[in-house]
C-alpha positions as CSV (number, residue, x, y, z in Angstrom):
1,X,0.0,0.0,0.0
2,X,1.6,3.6,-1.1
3,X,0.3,6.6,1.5
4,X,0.2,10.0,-0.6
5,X,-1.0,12.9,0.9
6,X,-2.4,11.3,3.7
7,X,-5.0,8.7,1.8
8,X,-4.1,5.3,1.2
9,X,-3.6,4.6,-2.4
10,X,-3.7,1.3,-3.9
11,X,-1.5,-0.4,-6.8
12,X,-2.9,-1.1,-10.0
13,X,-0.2,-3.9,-11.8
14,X,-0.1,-4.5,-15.8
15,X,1.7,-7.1,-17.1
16,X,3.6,-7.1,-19.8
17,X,1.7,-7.4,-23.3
18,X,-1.6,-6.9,-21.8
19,X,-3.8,-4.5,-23.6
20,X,-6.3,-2.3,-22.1
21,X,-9.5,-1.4,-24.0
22,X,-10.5,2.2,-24.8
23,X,-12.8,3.9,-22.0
24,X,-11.7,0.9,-19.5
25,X,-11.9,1.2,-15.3
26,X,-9.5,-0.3,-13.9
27,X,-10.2,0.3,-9.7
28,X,-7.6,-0.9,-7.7
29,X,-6.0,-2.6,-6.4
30,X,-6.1,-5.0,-9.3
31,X,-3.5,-6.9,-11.2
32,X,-3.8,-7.4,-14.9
33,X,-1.9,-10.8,-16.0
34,X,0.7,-10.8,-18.6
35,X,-1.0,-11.0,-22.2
36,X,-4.1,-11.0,-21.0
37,X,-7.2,-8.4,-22.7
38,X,-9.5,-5.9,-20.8
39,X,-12.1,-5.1,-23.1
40,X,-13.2,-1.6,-24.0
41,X,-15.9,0.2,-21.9
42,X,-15.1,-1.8,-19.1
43,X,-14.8,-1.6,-15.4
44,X,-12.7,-4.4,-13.5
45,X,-12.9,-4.7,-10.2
46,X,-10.8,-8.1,-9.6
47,X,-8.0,-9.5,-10.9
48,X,-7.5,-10.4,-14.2
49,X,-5.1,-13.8,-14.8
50,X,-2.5,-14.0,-17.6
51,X,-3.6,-14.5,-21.4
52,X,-7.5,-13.5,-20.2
53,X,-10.1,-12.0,-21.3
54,X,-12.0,-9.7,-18.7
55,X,-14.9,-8.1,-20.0
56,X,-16.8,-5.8,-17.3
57,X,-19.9,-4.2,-18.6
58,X,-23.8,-3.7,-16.8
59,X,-26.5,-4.6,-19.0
60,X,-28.5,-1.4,-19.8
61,X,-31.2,-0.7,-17.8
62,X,-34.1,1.2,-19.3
63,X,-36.6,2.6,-17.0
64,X,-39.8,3.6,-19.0
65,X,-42.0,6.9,-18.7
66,X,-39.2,7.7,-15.5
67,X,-37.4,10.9,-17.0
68,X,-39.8,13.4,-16.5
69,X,-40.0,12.0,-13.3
70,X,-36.0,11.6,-12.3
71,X,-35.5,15.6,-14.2
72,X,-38.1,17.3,-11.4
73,X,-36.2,15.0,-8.4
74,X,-33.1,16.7,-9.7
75,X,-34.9,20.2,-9.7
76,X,-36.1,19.8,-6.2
77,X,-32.4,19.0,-5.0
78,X,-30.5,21.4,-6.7
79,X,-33.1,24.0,-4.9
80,X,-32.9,22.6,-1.9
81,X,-28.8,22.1,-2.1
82,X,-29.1,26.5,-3.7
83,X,-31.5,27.1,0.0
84,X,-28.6,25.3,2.3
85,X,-25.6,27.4,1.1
């Protein structure tokens, strides 16, 4: 574990030949195995062994008729958060 400023920090490890997809997550601490493939978009959260392929997406969720909804939560917090400061 590396200390920084007073907050732990955690080590991310890539090994060699690994490739990491486009728009990946990688939250440590998590080791990435030599050779192996993250695919893009994704988020690993565990280790990832040599010569794998980790692939670490949700499915999409789709919530009908909720956005008009969800937009006047949003409202009423954001005026409440602009009445507390």
């Amino acid at each position: 574990m590396l200390l920084a400023d007073g907050i732990a920090k955690n080590r991310t490890t890539i090994g060699s030949n690994a490739f990491i997809g486009s728009s990946s997550t990688l939250v440590a601490p998590v080791e990435v195995g030599e050779g192996a493939l993250v695919a893009a978009g994704s988020v690993i959260t565990s280790n990832v062994p040599a010569n794998a392929l980790a692939l670490g997406r949700a499915r999409q969720a789709t919530k009908d008729n909720r956005a008009d909804a969800t937009r006047e939560k949003l409202r009423e917090l954001h005026i409440q958060k602009q009445a507390e400061q």
